[in-house]
C-alpha positions in Angstrom: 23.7 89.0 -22.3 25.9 86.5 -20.4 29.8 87.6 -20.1 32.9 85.6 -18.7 36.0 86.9 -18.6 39.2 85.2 -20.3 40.7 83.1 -17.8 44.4 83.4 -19.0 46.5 86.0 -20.8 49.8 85.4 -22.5 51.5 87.9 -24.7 48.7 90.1 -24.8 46.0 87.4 -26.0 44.4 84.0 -24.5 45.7 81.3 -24.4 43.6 78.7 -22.5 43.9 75.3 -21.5 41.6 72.6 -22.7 40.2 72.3 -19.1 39.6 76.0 -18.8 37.8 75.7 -22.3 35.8 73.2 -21.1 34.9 75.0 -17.7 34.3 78.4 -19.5 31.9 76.8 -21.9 30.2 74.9 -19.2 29.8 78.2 -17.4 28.3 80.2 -20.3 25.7 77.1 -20.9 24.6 78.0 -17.6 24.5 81.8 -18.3 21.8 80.9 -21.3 19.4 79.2 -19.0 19.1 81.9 -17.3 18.4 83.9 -20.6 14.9 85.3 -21.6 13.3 82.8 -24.3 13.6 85.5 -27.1 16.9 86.8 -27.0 17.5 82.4 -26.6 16.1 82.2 -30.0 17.5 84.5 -31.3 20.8 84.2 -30.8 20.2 80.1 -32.5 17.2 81.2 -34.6 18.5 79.3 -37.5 18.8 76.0 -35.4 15.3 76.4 -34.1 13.7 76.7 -37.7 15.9 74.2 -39.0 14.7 71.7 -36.4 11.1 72.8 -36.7 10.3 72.1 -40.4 12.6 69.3 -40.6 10.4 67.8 -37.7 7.1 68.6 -39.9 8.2 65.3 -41.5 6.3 64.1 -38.3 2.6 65.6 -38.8 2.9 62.9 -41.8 3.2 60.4 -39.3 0.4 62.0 -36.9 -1.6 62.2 -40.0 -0.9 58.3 -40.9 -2.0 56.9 -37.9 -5.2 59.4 -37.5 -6.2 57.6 -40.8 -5.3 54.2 -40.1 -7.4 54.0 -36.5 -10.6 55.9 -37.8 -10.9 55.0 -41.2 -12.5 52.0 -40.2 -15.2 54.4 -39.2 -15.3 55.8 -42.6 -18.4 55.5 -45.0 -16.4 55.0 -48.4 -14.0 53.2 -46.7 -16.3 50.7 -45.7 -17.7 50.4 -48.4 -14.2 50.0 -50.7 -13.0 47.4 -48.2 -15.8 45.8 -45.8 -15.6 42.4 -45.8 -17.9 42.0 -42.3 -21.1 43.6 -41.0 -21.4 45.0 -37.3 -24.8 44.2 -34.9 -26.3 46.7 -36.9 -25.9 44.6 -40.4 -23.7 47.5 -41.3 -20.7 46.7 -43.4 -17.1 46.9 -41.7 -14.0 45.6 -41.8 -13.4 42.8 -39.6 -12.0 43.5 -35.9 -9.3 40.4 -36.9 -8.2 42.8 -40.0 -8.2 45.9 -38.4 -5.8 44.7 -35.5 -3.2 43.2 -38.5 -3.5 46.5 -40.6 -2.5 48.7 -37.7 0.2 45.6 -36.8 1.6 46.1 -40.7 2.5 49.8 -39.5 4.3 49.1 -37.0 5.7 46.1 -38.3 7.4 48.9 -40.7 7.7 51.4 -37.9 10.7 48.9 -36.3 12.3 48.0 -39.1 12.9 51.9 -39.9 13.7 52.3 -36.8 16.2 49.6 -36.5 17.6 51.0 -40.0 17.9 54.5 -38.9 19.8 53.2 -35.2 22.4 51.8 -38.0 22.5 54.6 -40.6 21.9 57.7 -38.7 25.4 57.2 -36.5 27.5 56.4 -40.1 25.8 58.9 -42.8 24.5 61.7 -40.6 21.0 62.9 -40.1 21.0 65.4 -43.3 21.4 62.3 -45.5 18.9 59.6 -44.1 16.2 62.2 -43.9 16.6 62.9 -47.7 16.5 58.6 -48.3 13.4 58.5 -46.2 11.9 61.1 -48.2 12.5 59.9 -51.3 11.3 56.5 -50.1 8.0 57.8 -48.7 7.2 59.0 -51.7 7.3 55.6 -53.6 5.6 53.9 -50.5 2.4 56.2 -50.7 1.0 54.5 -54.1 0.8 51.5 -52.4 -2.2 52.9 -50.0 -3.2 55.7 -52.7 -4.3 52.0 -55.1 -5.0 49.3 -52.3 -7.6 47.3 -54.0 -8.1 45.1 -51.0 -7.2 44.8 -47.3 -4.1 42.6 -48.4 -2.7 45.7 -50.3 -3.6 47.9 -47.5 -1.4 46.0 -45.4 1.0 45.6 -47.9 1.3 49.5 -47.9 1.4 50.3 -44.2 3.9 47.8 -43.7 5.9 50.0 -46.5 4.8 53.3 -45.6 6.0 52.4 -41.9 9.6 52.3 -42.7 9.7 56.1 -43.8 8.0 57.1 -40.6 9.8 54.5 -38.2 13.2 56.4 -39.5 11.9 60.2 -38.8 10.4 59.0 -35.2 13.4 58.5 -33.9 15.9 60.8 -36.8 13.9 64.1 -36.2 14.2 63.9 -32.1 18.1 63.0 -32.8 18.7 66.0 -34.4 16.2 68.5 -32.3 18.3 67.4 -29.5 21.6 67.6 -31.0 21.4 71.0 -33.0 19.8 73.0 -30.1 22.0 73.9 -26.9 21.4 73.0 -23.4 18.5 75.9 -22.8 16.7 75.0 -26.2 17.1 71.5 -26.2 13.5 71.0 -24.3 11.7 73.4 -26.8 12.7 71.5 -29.8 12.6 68.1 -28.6 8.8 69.1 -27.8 8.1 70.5 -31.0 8.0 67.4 -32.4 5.0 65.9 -30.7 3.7 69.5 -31.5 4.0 68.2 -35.2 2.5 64.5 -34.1 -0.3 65.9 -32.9 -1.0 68.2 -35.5 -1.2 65.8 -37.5 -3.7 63.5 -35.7 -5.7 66.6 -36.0 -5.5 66.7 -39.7 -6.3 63.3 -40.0 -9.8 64.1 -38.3 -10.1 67.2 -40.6 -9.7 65.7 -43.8 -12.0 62.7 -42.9 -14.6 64.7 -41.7 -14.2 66.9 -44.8 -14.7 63.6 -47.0 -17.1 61.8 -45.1 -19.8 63.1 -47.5 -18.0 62.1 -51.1 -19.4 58.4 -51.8 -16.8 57.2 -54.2 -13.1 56.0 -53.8 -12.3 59.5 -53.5 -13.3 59.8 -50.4 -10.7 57.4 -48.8 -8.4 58.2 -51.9 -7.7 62.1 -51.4 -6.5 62.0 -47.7 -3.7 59.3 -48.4 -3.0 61.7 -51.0 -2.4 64.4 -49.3 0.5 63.1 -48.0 2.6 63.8 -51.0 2.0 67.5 -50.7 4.3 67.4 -48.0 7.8 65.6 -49.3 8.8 68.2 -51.7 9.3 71.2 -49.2 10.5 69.2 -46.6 13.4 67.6 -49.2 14.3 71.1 -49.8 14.8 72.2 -46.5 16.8 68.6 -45.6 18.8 69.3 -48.5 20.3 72.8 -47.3 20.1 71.9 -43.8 23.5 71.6 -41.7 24.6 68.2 -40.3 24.3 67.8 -36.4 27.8 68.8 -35.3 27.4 66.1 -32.3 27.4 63.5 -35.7 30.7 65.5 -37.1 32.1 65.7 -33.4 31.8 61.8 -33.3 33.5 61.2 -36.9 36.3 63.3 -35.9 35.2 66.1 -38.5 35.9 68.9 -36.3 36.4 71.9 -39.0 32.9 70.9 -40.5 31.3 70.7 -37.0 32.6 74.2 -36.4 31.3 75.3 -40.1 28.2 73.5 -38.6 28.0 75.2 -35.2 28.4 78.3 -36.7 25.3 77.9 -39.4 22.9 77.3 -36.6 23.6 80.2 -34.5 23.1 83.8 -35.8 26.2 85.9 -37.9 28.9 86.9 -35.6 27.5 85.0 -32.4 30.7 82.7 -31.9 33.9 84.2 -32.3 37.3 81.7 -32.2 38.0 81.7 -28.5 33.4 80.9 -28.0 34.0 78.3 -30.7 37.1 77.1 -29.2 35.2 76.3 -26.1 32.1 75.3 -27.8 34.3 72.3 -29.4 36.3 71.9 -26.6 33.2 70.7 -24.3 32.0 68.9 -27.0 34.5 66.7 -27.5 35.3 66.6 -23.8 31.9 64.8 -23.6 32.5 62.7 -26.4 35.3 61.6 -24.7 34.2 60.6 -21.8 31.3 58.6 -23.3 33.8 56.5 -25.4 34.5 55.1 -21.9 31.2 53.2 -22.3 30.2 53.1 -26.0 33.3 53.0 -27.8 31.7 51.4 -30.4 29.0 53.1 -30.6 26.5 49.6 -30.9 23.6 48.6 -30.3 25.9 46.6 -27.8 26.9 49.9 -26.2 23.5 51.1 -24.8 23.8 48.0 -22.1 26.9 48.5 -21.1 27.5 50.6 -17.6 25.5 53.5 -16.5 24.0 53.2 -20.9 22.0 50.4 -19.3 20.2 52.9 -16.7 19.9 55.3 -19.4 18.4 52.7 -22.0 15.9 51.6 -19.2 14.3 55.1 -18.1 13.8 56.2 -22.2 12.6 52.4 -22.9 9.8 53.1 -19.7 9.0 56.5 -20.9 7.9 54.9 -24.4 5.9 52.6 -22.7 4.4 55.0 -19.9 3.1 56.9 -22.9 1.5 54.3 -25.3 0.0 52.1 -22.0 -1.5 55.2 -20.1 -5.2 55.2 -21.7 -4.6 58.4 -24.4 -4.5 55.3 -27.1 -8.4 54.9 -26.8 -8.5 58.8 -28.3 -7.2 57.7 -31.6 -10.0 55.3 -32.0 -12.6 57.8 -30.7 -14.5 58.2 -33.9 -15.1 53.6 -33.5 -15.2 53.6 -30.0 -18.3 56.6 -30.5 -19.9 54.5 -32.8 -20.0 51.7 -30.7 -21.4 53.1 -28.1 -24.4 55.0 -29.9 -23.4 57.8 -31.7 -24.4 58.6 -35.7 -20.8 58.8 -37.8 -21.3 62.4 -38.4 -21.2 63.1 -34.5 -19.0 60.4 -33.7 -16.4 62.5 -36.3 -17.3 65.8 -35.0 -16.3 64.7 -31.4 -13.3 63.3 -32.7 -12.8 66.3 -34.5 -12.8 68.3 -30.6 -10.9 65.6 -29.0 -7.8 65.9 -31.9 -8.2 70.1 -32.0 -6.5 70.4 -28.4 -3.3 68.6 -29.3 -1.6 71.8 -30.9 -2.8 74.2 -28.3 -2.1 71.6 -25.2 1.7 71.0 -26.8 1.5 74.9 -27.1 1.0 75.1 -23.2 3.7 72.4 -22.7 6.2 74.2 -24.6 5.6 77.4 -22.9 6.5 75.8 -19.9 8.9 73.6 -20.8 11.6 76.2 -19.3 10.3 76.0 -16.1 8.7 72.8 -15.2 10.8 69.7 -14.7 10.7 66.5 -16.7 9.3 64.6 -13.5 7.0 66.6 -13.2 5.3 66.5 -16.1 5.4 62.8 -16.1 3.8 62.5 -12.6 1.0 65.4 -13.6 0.5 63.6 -17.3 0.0 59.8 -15.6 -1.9 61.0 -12.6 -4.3 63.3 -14.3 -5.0 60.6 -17.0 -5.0 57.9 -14.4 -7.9 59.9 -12.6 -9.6 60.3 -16.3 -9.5 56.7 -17.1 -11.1 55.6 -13.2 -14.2 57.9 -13.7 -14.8 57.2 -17.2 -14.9 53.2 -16.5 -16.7 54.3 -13.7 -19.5 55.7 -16.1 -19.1 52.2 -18.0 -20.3 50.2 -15.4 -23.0 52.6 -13.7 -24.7 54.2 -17.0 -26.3 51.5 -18.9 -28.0 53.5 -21.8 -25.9 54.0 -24.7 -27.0 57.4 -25.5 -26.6 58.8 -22.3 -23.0 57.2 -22.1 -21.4 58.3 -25.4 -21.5 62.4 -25.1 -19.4 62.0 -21.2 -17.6 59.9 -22.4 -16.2 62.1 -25.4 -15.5 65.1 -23.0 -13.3 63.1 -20.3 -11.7 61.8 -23.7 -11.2 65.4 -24.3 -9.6 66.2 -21.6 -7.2 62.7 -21.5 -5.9 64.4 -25.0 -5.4 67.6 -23.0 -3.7 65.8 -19.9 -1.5 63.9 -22.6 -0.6 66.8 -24.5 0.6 68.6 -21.6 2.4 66.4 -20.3 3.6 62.6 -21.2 3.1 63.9 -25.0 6.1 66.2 -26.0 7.7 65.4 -22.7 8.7 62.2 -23.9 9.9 63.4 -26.6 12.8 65.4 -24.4 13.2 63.0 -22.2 14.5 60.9 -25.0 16.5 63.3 -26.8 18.5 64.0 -23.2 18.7 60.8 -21.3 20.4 59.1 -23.8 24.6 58.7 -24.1 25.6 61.4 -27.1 27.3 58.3 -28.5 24.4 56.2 -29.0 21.9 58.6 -28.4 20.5 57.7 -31.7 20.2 53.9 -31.0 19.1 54.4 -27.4 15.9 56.5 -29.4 15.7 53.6 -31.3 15.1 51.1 -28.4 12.7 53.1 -27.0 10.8 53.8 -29.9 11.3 50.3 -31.1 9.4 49.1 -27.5 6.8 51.9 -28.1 5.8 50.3 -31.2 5.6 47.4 -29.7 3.2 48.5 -27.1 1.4 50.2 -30.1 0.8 46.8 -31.7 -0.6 45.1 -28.3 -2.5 48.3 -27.9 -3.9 47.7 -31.6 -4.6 44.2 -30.8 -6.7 45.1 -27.4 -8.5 48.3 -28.1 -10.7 47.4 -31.3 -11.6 43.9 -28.8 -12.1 46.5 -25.9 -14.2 49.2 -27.5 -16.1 47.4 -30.8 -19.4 45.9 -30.8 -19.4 43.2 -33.4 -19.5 39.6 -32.5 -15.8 38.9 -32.3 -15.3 42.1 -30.1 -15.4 41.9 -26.0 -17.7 45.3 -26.1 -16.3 46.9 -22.8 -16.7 50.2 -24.6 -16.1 52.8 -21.3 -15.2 50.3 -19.3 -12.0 49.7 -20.8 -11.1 52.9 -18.8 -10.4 50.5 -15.6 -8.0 48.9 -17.4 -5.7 51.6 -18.3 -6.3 53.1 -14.9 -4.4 50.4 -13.7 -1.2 50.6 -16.0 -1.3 54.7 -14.4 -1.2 53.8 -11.5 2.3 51.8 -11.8 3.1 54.1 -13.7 3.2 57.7 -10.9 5.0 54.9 -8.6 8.1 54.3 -11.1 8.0 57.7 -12.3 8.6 59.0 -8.2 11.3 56.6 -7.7 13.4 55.9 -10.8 12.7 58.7 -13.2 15.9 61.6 -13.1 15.4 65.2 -13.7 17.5 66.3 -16.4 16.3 69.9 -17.1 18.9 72.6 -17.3 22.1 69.8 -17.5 24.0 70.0 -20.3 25.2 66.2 -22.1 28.2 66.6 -20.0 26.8 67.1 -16.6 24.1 64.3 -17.4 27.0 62.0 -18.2 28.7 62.4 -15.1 25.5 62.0 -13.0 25.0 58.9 -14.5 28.4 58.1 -14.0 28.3 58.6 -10.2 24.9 57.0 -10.1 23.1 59.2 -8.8 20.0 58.5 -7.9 16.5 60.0 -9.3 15.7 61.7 -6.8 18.7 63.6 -6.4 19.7 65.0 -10.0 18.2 68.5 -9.7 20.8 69.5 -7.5 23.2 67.6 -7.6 27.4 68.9 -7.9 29.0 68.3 -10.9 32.5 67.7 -11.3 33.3 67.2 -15.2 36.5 66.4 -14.9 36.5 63.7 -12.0 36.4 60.5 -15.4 38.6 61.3 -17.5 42.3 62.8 -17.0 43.2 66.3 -18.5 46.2 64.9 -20.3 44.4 62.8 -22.4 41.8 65.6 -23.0 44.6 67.5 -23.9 46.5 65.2 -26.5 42.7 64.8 -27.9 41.8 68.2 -29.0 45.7 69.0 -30.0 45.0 69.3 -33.5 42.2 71.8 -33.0 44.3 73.9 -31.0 46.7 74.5 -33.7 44.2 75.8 -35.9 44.0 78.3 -33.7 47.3 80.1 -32.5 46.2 83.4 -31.2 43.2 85.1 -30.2 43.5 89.2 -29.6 42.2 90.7 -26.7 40.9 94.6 -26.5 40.7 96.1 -23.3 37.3 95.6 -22.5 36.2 92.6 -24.7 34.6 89.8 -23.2 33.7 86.8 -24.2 29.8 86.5 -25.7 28.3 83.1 -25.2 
């Protein structure tokens, strides 16, 4: 266990000023880096579990777009809502009505997203999370009763507004409740929880594939309400993100908070003096740039860098090639295979994402945000070139279909190691404290975007009806393209952020440094903003706190 002595005795007890807060609590960040991963957890055990189910709110979303991409594959489906037939004379939903269903979702994702930029920063994560919940499970009878493709629009667009809040809510609050050393763990957990949910989404079709009625396409939109009732629970006796209290200048509560997601007895008043002390020191200096804390704010100054590299990182992940796995199951059957093997492949390429996000975790300690982003693009990059390759050389359908599936196997692994939960952190650190929620949003918001042109070019690309393009494998040369761009800005422009606490990161930014140079860079927090206004800031705290007794050999445990 880390130890730092008390910088200053007065009358037999401590008495330090703000600055040497600040510097001891910077220096016991540091200490837990360099702490094993268990004793990490727990000494914040209830902050890890805390953000862990709350982020489960995300396998829904996994699970949501897993149905919405393959369903169209689906037998019962088909059947409920064809209204075209394939080379084959087989019934299917139009390409034209596909593309708009999987538009209506994200159409929904942004406006929750825009929503939860506005709300999260005025009501708190605890309380949005609860609203969302309460509105997803209205927004589910919409799907659960579609009669028509106009309903099932009608109820993605809905259903999207639920799941465009928690995309952005749940990495918020991973980032926020979690200190420097744990930030990467959580913030990763939640594509943990995304993919998890892609894989259900390929279980429970595959499970229903058989049952010829409405309930085949019936029971896995339903399934989704088996999941609000715990999760409300668990928001409802969550603690707020003390970052949120920090902000509104509710600094008792955001001790009562800080104190809830560590473990009984692990801060004692001078740790939680200099817990608060750095935490508003970094507040502080943010309100520099996003007083406000606007939308306005995250292109002002060094926000505008900071908007830019999360706003890229959403893109690098949705235009990198790993899109074509979520319409595996169509793609499969486009190119040859039977819907029973065209599921059960799908049904491999989903069942890696918990154990590749189980790898990235692991090493999410060690390995640096870079990179994983220049492993992640390359490795797909080199998938995507060999499996248009294969589209252009291997005429025969049958012979295609099976190598394709594997290299799409191992673009989920690639993608799940890397660019997967790694966006994920990258998002939840980059961004100001201030507007970290809003930055998210951006981000997101442009991800979504790239979802929708994605939706609208990868039926064209990989379907064989008439108003397809049929490129099936070769639509790998198209994406190898985008990877390629993308290991050149990721080299250049993309900082390393692992091991900085909020406060370091700010100042980097601040100095512009450049990408290249933020692993070891010097820090100095106190170069932006004077101590005399630090001190007149956290004045009222410090009378809280008059005197703090000091044994012989105590020291301070961070």
């Amino acid at each position: 266990m880390a130890t730092v002595e008390a910088s200053a005795k007065t009358d037999g007890g401590i008495h330090s000023t703000q600055q040497q807060l600040v510097e001891a609590a910077a220096a016991s960040s540091e200490a837990e880096i360099k702490l094993p991963r268990m004793e990490l957890f727990k000494r914040y055990r209830p902050a890890a579990i805390y953000s862990a189910l709350l982020s489960l709110a995300l396998v829904m979303e996994g699970m949501d777009v897993g149905l919405i991409n393959n369903f169209f594959a689906h037998p019962s489906y088909r059947r409920k809502f064809g209204n075209d037939y394939d080379v084959k004379g087989e019934l299917v939903v139009s390409t034209q009505w596909q593309t708009i269903i999987g538009a209506g979702n994200n159409i929904g994702s942004i406006i929750g997203l825009l929503l939860n930029g506005w709300m999260q920063s005025r009501y708190g994560s605890r309380r949005v999370y609860l609203g969302a919940m309460i509105l997803m499970a209205g927004t589910i009878f919409v799907l659960f009763f579609a009669q028509n493709v106009e309903m099932l629009l009608v109820g993605n667009i809905l259903c999207g507004i639920p799941f465009g809040i928690y995309q952005t809510l749940t990495t918020a609050y991973a980032a926020e409740i979690a200190p420097t050393a744990m930030r990467g763990y959580l913030t990763a957990w939640v594509s943990m929880c995304w993919g998890a949910g892609s894989f259900l989404a390929a279980g429970v079709l595959k499970g229903t594939i058989g049952i010829p009625s409405d309930a085949g396409w019936q029971i896995p939109y339903g399934l989704q309400w088996m999941w609000i009732p715990p999760l409300f629970l668990v928001a409802w006796f969550a603690p707020e993100s003390p970052w949120y209290l920090i902000r509104r200048g509710k600094i008792e509560e955001a001790e009562k908070s800080l104190r809830r997601l560590a473990r009984p007895g692990h801060y004692t008043e001078q740790t939680m003096r200099e817990t608060l002390a750095l935490m508003t020191h970094t507040n502080d200096m943010e309100k520099l740039e996003a007083k406000s804390a606007s939308y306005a704010d995250c292109f002002r100054g060094e926000n505008k860098r900071r908007t830019m590299i999360i706003s890229m990182a959403w893109i690098i992940q949705i235009f990198n090639g790993q899109s074509i796995t979520n319409y595996a199951a169509t793609m499969l059957r486009a190119i040859g295979m039977s819907a029973d093997d065209a599921f059960n492949y799908t049904m491999g390429i989903q069942s890696v994402n918990i154990f590749a996000t189980a790898v990235a975790i692991a090493l999410m300690g060690s390995v640096g945000r870079r990179t994983f982003y220049l492993f992640g693009s390359a490795s797909i990059g080199v998938c995507m070139l060999i499996v248009g390759i294969m589209g252009f050389t291997i005429k025969s359908a049958t012979k295609v279909a099976i190598p394709v599936a594997v290299f799409l196997i191992f673009v989920q692994i690639a993608f799940k190691i890397s660019l997967g939960p790694t966006t994920y952190v990258i998002a939840g650190e980059m961004a100001s404290s201030r507007v970290r929620a809003q930055t998210i949003v951006i981000g997101r918001a442009l991800y979504v975007c790239g979802q929708i042109a994605v939706q609208q070019l990868n039926p064209r690309m990989l379907n064989n009806d008439p108003t397809a393009w049929n490129w099936g494998a070769r639509t790998g040369m198209f994406y190898f393209g985008f990877c390629l761009l993308w290991v050149i800005w990721i080299f250049f422009f993309l900082p390393e952020t692992k091991d900085r606490s909020f406060a370091e990161i700010d100042y980097l930014f601040k100095k512009k440094t450049p990408a290249r140079k933020f692993r070891g860079a010097q820090v100095d927090l106190f170069e932006f903003l004077p101590e005399d206004r630090f001190e007149e800031k956290l004045s009222g705290f410090d009378e809280r706190v008059e005197h703090v007794a000091v044994n012989g050999d105590e020291k301070r445990a961070v």
